[in-house]
N, C-alpha and C positions, 0 to 999 in steps of 0.2 A: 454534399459533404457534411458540412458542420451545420448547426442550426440550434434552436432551443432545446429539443429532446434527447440531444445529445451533453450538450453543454448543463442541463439537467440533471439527467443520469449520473456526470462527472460529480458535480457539487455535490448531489445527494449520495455520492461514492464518499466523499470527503467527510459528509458530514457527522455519518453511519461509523469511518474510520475513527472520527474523534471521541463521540460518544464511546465507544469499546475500550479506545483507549486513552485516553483523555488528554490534553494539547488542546492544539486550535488549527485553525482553518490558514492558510497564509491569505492577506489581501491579494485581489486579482488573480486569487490561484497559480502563481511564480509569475505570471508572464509579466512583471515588470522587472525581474532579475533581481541580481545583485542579494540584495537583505531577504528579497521577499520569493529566492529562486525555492521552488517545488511549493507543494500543494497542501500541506499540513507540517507541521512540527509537535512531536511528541517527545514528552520528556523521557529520558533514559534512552531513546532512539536517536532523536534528531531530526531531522528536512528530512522528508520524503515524499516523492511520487505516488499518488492515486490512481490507479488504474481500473476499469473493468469493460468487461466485452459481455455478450451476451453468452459465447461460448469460444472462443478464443483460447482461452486458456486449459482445453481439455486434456491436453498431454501433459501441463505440468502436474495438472491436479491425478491423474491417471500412476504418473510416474511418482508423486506423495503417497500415493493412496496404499495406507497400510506400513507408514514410516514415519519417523522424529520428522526426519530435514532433507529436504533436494538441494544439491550443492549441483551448480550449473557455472560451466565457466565456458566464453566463443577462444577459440585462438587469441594469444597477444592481448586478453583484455582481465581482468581480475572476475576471482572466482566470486560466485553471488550463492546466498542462500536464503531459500526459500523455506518458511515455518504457519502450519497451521497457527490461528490467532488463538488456539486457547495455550500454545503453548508461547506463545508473547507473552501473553497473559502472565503466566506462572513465570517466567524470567521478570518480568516487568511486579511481582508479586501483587497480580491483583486475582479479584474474583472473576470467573466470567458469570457474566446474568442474566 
């Protein structure tokens, strides 16, 4: 299951995320909860989740691909959307580089 190369991957997901957009990394990466729940804090965003898979994610990117924004919502749960990062960017008024 879990191991260094995964745990790895994760961090260096995190770290890639802050660089771009600047914030910081949470200690223990949330899993102590409470103050330090998720994986980065960026400003003008807030707490969020670090995710990546090797290719996992090819449907959403498929279903972006050639648009603003993916608005994805399951039954009963709040809609979610999904934005390429140069256009954070430009919300967030920065450069991308």
């Amino acid at each position: 299951m879990g191991g260094r190369a995964p745990k790895r991957k994760g961090s260096n997901g995190e770290r890639e995320l802050v660089r771009l957009l600047g914030g910081q990394r949470v200690p223990l990466s949330g899993a102590a909860g409470g103050d330090y729940a998720g994986d980065v804090v960026v400003p003008g965003l807030g707490r969020g989740e670090v995710k990546r898979r090797r290719d996992g994610f090819r449907q959403i990117y498929g279903w972006l691909e050639g648009r603003d924004f993916l608005a994805l919502r399951a039954d009963r749960r709040d809609w979610l959307i999904v934005l390429p990062i140069e256009r954070v960017l430009q919300l967030l008024k920065r450069e991308v580089s």
